[in-house]
C-alpha positions in Angstrom: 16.8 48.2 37.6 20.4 48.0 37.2 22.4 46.1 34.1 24.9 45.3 36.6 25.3 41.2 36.8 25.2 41.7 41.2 21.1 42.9 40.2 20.7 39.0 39.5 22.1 37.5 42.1 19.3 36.0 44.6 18.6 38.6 48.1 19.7 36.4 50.5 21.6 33.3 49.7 23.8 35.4 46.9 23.5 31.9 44.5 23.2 33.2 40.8 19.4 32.6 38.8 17.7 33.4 36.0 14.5 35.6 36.8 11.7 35.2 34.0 8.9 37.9 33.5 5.9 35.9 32.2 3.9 37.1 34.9 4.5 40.9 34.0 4.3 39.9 30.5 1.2 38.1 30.5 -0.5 41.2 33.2 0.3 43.8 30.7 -1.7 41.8 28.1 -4.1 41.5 29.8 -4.6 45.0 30.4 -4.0 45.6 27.2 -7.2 43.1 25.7 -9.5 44.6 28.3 -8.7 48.0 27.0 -6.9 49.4 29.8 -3.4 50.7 27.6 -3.6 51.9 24.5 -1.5 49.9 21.6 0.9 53.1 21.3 0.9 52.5 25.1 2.4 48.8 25.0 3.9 49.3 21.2 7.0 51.6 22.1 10.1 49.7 21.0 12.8 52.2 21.2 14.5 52.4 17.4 17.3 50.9 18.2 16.1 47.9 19.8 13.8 47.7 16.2 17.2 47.6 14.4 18.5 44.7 16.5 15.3 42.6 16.3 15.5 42.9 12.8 19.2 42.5 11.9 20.6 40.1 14.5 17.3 38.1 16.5 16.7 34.7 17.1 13.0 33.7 15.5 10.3 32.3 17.5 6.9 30.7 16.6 5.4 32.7 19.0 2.8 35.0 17.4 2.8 38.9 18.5 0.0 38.9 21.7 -0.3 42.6 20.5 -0.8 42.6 16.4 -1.1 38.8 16.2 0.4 39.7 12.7 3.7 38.7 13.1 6.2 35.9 14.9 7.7 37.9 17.7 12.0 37.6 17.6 14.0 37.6 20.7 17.2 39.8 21.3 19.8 39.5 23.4 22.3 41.5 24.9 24.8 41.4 27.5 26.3 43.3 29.9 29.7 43.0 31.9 33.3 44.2 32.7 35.5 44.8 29.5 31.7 45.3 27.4 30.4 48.8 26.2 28.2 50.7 29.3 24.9 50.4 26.7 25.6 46.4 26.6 26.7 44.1 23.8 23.6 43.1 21.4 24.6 39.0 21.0 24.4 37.9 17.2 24.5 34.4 17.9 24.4 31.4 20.0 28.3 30.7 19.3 29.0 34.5 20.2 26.7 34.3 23.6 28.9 30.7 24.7 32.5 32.6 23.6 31.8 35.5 26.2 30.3 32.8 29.1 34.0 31.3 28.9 35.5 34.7 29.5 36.1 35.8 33.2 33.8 38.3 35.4 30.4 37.8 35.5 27.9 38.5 32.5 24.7 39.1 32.7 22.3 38.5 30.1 19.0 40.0 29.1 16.5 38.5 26.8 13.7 41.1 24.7 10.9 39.6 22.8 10.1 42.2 20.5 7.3 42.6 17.2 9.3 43.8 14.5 5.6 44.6 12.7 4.2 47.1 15.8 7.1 47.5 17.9 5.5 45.5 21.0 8.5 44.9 23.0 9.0 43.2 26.8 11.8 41.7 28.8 11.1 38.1 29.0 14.2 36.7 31.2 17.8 37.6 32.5 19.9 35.3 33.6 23.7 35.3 34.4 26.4 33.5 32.0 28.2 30.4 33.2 27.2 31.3 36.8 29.5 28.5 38.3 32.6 30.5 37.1 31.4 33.7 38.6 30.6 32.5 42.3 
């Protein structure tokens, strides 16, 4: 998978969406309650993305599917022209509408992530102010 906005674009008609992973997300579990993965198996967030979800996340009431210890948090980054190649990590709502009102296309990607056992999975990308880019 590529961080490149063009990744979201839709195959054929090229019109801008927003693809959400719920399926994936609720597979994996799945496996996961019928024993098939280990927890170190589905509980891998990378340290960095650990940092984010605890310093700059949006809460949710969502309760870890993993632990079911904690509320999982959602981080956000982006990714576009003029942005660092590893992304931007978004700190807030205010800072994710400032960079939709920039030019180029931006594409976002949403993380839920555990901050108690690390469970971590990509729950949507979408691209910013799409109307601008096409």
């Amino acid at each position: 998978m590529t961080f490149r906005p063009g990744a979201i674009r839709g195959a054929e008609s090229g019109t801008p969406g927003e693809i959400d992973y719920r399926l994936a997300r609720r597979a994996l579990i799945s496996e996961f309650k019928k024993g098939r993965l280990a927890q170190h198996d589905v509980c891998d967030a990378h340290p960095e993305l650990r940092r984010a979800a605890q310093q700059c996340s949006e809460a949710t009431s969502m309760v870890c599917p993993i632990c079911e210890d904690d509320h999982v948090v959602l981080v956000s980054y982006v990714f576009g022209p003029r942005l660092p190649a590893h992304g931007r990590c978004i700190t807030s709502k205010s800072e994710l509408r400032a960079l939709a009102k920039r030019s180029g296309e931006f594409a976002c990607y949403v993380v839920e992530v555990c901050p108690s056992c690390s469970w971590n999975h990509l729950a949507r990308t979408f691209l910013l102010n799409p109307a601008r880019s096409a």
